[in-house]
MIDOSE-1310 file (N, C-alpha, C; in nm, 2 decimals, decimal comma, always signed):
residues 194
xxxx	+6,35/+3,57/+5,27/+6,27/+3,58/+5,39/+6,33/+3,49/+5,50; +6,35/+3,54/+5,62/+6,38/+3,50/+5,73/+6,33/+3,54/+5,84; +6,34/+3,45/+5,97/+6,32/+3,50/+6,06/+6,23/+3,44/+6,15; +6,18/+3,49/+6,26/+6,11/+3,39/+6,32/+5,93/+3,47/+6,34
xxxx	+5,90/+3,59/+6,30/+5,82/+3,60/+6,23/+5,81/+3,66/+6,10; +5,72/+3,65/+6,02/+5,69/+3,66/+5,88/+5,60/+3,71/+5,82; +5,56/+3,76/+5,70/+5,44/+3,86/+5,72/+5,43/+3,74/+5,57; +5,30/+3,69/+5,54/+5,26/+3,65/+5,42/+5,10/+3,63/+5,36
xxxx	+5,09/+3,78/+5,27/+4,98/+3,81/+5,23/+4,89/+3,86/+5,28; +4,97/+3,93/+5,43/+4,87/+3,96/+5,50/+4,81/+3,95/+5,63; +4,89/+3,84/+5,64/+4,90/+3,76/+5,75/+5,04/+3,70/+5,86; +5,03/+3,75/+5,99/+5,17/+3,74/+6,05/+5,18/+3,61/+6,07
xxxx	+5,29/+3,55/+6,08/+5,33/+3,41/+6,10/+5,42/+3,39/+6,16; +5,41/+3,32/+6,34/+5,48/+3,38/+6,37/+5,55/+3,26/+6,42; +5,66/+3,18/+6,36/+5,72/+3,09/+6,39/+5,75/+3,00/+6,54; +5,77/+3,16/+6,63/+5,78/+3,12/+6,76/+5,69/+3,09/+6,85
xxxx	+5,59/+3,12/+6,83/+5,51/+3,16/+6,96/+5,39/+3,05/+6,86; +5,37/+3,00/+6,73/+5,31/+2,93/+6,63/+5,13/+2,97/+6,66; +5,12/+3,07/+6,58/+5,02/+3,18/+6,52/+5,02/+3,18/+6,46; +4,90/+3,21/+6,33/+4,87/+3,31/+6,25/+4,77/+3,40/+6,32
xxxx	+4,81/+3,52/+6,27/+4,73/+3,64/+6,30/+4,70/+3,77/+6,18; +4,61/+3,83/+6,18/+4,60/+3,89/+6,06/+4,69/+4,06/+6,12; +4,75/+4,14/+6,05/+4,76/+4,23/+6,08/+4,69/+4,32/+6,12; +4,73/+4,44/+6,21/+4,60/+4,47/+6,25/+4,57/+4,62/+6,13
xxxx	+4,63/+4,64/+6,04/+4,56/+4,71/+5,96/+4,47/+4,63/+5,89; +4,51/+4,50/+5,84/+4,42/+4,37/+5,76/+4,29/+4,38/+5,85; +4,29/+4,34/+5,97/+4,17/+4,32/+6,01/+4,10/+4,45/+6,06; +4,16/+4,54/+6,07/+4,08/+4,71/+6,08/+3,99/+4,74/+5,95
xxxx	+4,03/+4,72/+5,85/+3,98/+4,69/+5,70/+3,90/+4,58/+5,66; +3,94/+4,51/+5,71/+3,81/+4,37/+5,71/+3,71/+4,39/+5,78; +3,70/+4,45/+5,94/+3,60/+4,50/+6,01/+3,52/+4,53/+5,96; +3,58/+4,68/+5,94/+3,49/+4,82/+5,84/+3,45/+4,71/+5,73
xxxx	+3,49/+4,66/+5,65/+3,42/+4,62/+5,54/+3,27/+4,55/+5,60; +3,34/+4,48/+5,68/+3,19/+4,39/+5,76/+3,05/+4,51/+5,84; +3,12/+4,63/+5,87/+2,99/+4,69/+5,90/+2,96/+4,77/+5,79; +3,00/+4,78/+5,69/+2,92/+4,83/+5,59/+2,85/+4,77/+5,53
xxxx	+2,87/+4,59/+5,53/+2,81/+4,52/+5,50/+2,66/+4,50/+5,56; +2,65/+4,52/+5,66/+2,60/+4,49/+5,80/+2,48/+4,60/+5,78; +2,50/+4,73/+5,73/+2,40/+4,83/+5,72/+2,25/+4,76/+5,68; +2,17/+4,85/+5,70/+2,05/+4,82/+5,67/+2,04/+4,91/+5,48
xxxx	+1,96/+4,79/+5,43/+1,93/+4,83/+5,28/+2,10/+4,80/+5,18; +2,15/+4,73/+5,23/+2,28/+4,67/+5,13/+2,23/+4,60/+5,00; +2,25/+4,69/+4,88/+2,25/+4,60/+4,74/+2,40/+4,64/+4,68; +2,43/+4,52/+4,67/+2,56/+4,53/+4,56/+2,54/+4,47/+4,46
xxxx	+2,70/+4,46/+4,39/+2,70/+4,37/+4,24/+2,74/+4,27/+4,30; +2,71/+4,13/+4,21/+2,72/+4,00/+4,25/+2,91/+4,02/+4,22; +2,97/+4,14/+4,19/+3,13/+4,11/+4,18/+3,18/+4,14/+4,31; +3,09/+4,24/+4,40/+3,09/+4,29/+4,49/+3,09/+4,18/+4,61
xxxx	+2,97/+4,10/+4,56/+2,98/+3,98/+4,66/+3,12/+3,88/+4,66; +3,12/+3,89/+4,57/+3,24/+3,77/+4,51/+3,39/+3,83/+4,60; +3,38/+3,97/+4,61/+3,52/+4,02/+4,67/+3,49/+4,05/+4,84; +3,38/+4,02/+4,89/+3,37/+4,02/+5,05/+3,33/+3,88/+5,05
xxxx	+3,31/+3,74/+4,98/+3,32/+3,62/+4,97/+3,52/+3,58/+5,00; +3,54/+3,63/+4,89/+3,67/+3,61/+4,83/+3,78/+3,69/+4,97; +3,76/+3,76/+5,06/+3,82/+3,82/+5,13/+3,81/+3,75/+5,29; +3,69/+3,68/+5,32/+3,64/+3,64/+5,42/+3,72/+3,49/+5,40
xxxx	+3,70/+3,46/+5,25/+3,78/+3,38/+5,28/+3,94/+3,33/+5,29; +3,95/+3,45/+5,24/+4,15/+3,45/+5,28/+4,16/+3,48/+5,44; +4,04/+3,55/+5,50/+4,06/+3,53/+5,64/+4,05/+3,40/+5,74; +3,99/+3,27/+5,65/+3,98/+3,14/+5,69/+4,15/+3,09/+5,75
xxxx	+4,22/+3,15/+5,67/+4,37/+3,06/+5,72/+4,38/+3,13/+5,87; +4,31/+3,23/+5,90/+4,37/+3,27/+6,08/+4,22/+3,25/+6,14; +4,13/+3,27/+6,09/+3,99/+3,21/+6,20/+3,90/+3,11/+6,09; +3,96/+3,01/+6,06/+3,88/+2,87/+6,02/+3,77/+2,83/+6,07
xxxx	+3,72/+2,86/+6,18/+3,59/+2,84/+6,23/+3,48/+2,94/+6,19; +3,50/+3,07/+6,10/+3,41/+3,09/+6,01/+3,32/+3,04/+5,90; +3,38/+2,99/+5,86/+3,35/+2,86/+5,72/+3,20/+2,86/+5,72; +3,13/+2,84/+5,80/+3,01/+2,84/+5,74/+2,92/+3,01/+5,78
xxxx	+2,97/+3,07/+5,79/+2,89/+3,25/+5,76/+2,87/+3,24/+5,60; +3,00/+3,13/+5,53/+2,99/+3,22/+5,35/+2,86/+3,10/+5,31; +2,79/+2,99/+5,35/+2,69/+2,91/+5,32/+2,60/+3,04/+5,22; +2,52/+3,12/+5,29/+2,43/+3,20/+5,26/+2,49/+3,32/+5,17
xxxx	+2,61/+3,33/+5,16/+2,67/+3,45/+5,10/+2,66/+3,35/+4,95; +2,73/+3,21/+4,95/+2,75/+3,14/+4,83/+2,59/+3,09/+4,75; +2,51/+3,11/+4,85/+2,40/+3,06/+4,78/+2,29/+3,15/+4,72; +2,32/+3,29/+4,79/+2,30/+3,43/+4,74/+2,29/+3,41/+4,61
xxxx	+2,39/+3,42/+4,56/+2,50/+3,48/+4,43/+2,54/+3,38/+4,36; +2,44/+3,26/+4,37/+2,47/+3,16/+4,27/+2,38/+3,14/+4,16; +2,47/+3,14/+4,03/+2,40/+3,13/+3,92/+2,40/+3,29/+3,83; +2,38/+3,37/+3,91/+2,38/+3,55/+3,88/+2,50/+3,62/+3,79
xxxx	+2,45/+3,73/+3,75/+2,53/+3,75/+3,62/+2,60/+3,87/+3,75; +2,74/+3,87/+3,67/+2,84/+3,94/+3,78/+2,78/+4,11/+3,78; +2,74/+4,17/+3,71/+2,67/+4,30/+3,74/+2,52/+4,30/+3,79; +2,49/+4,19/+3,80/+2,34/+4,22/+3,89/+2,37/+4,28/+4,02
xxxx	+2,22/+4,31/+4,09/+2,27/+4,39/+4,18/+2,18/+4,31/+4,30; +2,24/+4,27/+4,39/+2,14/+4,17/+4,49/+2,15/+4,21/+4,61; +2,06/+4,22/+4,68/+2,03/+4,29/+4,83/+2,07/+4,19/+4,94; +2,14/+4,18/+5,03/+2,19/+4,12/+5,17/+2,06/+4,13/+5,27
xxxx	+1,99/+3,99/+5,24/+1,90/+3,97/+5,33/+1,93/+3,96/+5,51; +1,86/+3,94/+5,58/+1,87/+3,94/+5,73/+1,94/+3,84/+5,77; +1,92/+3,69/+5,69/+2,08/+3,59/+5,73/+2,17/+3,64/+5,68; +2,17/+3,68/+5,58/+2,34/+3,70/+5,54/+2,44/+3,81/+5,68
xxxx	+2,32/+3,93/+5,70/+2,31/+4,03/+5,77/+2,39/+3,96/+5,96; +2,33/+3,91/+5,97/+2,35/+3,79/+6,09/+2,48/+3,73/+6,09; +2,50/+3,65/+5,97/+2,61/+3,64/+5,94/+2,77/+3,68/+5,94; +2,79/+3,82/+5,84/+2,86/+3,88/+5,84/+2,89/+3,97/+5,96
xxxx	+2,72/+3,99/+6,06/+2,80/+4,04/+6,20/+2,85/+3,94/+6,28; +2,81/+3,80/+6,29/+2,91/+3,70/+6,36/+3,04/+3,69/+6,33; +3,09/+3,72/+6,20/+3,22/+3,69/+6,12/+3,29/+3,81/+6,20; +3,19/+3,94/+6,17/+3,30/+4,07/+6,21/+3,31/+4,04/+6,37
xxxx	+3,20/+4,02/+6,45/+3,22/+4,00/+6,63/+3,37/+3,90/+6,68; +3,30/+3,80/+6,61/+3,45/+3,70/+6,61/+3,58/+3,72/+6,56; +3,60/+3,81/+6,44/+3,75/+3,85/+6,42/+3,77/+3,98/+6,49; +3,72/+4,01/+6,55/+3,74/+4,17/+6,68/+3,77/+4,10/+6,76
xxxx	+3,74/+3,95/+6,84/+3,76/+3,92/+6,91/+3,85/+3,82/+6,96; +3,90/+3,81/+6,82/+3,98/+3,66/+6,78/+4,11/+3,71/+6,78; +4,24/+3,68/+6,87/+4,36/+3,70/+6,81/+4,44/+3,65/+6,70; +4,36/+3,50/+6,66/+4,41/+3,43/+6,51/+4,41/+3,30/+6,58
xxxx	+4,49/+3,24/+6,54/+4,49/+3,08/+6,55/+4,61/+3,01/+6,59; +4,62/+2,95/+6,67/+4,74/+2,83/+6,74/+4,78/+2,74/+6,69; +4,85/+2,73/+6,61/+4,89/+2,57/+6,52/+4,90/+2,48/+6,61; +4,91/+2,50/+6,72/+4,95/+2,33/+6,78/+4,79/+2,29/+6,81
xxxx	+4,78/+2,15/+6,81/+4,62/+2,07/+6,86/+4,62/+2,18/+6,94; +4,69/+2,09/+7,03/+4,60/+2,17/+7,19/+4,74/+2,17/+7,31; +4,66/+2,24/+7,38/+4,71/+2,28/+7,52/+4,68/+2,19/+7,60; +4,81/+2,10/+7,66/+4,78/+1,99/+7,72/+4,77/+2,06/+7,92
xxxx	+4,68/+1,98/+7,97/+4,73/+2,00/+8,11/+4,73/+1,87/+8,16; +4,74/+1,85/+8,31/+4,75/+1,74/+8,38/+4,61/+1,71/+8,41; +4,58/+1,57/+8,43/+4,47/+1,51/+8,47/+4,39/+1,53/+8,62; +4,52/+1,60/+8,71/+4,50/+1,60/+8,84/+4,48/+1,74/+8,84
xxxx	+4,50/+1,82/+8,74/+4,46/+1,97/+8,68/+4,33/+1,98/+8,71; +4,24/+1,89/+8,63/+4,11/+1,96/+8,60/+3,97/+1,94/+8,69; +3,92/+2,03/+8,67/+3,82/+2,07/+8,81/+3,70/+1,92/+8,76; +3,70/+1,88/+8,69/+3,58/+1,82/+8,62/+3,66/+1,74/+8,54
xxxx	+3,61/+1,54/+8,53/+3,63/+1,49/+8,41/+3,56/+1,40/+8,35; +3,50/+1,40/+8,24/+3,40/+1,31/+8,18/+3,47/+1,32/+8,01; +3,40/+1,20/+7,99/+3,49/+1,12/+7,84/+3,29/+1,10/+7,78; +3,35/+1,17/+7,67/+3,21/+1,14/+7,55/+3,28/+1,10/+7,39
xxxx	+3,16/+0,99/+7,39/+3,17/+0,96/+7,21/+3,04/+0,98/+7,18; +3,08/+0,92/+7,01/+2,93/+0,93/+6,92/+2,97/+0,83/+6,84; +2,91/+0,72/+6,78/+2,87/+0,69/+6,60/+2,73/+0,71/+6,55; +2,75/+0,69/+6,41/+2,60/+0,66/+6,37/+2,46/+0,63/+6,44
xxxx	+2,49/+0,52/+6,55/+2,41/+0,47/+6,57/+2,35/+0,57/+6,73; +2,43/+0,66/+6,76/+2,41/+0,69/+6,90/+2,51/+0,75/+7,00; +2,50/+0,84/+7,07/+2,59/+0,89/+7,19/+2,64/+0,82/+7,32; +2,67/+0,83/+7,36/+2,72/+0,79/+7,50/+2,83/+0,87/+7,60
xxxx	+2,83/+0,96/+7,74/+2,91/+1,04/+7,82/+2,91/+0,97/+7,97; +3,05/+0,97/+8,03/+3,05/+0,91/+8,10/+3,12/+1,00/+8,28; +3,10/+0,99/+8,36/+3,17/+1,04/+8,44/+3,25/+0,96/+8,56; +3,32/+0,94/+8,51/+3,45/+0,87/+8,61/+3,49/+0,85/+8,74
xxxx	+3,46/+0,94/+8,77/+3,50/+0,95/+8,91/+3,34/+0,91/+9,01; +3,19/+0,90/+8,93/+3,06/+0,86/+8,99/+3,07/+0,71/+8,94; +3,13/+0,67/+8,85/+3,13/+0,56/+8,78/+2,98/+0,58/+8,68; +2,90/+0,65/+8,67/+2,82/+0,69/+8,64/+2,85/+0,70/+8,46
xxxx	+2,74/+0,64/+8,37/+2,77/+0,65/+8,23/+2,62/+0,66/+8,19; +2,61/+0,74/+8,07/+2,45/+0,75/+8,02/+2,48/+0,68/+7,87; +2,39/+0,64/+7,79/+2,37/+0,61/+7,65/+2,24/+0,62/+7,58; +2,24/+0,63/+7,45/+2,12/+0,67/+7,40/+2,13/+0,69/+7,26
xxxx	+2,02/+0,67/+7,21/+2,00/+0,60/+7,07/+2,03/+0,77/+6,98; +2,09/+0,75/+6,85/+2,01/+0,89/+6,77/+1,89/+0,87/+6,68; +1,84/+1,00/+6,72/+1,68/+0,97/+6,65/+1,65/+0,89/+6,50; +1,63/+0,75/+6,48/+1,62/+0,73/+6,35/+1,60/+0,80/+6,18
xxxx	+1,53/+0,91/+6,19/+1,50/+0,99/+6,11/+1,62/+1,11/+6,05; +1,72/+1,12/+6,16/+1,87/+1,18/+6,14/+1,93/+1,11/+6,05; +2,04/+1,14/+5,97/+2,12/+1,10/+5,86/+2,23/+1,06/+5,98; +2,27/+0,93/+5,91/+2,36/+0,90/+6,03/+2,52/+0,96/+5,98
xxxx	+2,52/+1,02/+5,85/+2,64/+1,11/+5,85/+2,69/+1,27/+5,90; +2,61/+1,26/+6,04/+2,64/+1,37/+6,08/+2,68/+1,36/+6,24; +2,81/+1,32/+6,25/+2,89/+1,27/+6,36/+2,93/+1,40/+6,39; +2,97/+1,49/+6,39/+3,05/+1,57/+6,42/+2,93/+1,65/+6,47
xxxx	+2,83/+1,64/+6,43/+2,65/+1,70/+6,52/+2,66/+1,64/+6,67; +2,68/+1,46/+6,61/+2,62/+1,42/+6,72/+2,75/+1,40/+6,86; +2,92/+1,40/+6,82/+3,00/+1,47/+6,90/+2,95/+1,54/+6,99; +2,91/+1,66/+6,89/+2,90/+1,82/+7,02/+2,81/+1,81/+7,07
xxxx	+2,66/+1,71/+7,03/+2,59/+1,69/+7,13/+2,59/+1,64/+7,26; +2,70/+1,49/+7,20/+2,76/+1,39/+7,34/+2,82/+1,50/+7,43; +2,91/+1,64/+7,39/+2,98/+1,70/+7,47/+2,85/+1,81/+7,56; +2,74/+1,82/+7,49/+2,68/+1,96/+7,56/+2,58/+1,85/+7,68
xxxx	+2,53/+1,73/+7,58/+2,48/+1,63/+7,73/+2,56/+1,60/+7,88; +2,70/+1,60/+7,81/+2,74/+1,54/+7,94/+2,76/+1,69/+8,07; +2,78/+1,80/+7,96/+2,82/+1,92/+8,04/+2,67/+1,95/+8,13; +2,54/+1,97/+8,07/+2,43/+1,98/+8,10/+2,37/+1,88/+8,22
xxxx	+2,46/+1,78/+8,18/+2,37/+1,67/+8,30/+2,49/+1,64/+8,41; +2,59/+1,74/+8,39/+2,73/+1,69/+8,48/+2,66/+1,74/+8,63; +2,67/+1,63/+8,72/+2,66/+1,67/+8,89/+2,75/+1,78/+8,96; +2,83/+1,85/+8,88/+2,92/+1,95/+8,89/+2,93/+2,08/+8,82
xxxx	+2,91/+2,17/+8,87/+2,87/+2,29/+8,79/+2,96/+2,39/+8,79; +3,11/+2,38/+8,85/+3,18/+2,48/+8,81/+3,25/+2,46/+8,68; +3,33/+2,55/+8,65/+3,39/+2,59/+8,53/+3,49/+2,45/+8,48; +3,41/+2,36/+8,38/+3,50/+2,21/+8,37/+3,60/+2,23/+8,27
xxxx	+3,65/+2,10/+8,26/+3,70/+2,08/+8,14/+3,72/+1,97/+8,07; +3,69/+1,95/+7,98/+3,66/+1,86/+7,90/+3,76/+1,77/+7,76; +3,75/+1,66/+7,79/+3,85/+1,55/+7,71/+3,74/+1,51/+7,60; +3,73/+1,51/+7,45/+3,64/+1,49/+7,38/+3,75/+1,35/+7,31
xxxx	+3,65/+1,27/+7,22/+3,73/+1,18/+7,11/+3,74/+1,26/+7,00; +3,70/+1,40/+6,96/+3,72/+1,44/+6,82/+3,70/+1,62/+6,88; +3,81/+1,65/+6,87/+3,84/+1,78/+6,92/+3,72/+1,91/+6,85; +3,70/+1,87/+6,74/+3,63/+1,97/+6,64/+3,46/+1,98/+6,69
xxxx	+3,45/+1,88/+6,73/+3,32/+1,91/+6,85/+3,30/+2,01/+6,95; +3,44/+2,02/+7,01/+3,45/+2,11/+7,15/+3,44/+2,25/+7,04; +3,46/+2,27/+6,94/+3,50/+2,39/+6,90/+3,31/+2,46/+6,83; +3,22/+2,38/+6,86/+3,09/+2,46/+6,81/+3,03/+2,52/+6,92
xx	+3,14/+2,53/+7,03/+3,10/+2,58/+7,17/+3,18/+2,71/+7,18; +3,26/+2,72/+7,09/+3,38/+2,83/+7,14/+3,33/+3,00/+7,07
C-alpha cells in the first residue's frame, strides 16, 4: 500500500489533506442502520446490540466525539444472555439519532490540534481556566476578570465539566456578541459546544 490516500477498514486516510473519513458507502450503511434503529417499537437480540455497539464504535476513529451515545446502549445489554431480546428505550432512541445527525453531518476528523489564526484575527478574546477548586474567565482587552468558587457538593474530578463551563460563562457574560473566538487551556472543553 501506497500512496497519499489509503482506504483502511473502511475508512479513507488521507495522508495529505490529514483526515479520516468514513467512505460514503460505510457511512450510507451506518445511517440506514441508525434509522432502523431509531423506529418506534425496536426489540433486538442482545447480539444484535453488540453489532450496532461494535459498529458505532469502529466509527469512533473518524467522529470520536460520539463516545458517550454507547453509555446507555452498554448499560442496556449488560449482564444479558446474547439471545435475549431487549427493546430500545427513548434514551437510547435519542441517542442513536444524535450519532446518525452528527455522522450526516460530519465530514470525519482533522488530525492536526487545531487551526491556528492570528491574534489580530479574532473578533473577540478572552482566556478561561478551571481546577478543582473553581473557574475563572477573563477579558483582556476591558482588563476585566470574573472568579468563582465550584459548588462544594461537585466532585472535584470533573475538570473537563468545569472547563466548558469557564468557556460557556465567559461567552454568555462576554460584552461582545458577535461571532467570537475563543483560546481555551484544554481544547476538549471547546468541543462539548460543537
Amino acid at each position: 500500500m501506497y500512496g497519499k490516500r489509503l482506504t483502511i477498514l473502511g475508512i479513507d486516510v488521507d495522508v495529505a489533506e490529514m483526515t479520516f473519513t468514513l467512505l460514503l458507502e460505510s457511512k450510507t450503511r451506518l445511517e440506514q442502520e441508525l434509522v432502523d434503529w431509531c423506529q418506534k417499537g425496536v426489540r433486538k437480540r442482545v447480539k444484535e446490540w453488540k453489532q450496532i455497539a461494535g459498529w458505532i464504535n469502529w466509527a469512533l476513529n473518524v467522529y470520536p466525539l460520539l463516545r458517550p451515545a454507547l453509555n446507555n446502549v452498554y448499560a442496556k445489554i449488560r449482564g444479558k444472555n446474547q439471545d435475549v431480546r431487549v427493546w430500545a428505550n427513548k434514551a437510547i432512541k435519542e441517542d442513536l439519532e444524535w450519532v446518525r445527525r452528527k455522522v450526516k453531518e460530519s465530514d470525519g476528523v482533522l488530525l492536526l490540534r487545531s487551526v491556528l489564526w492570528e491574534i489580530d484575527e479574532a473578533t473577540c478574546m478572552m482566556e478561561t481556566n478551571a481546577c478543582p477548586g473553581g473557574i475563572a474567565f477573563w477579558y483582556p482587552w476591558t482588563k476585566k476578570g470574573f472568579v468563582a468558587s465550584n459548588p462544594p457538593e461537585m466532585p472535584s474530578t470533573l475538570i473537563i465539566f468545569y472547563e466548558a463551563l469557564a468557556v460557556l460563562l465567559a461567552l454568555q457574560c462576554s460584552p461582545v456578541f458577535p461571532p467570537l473566538k475563543q483560546r481555551a487551556s484544554d481544547i476538549s472543553s471547546i468541543r462539548y459546544f460543537l
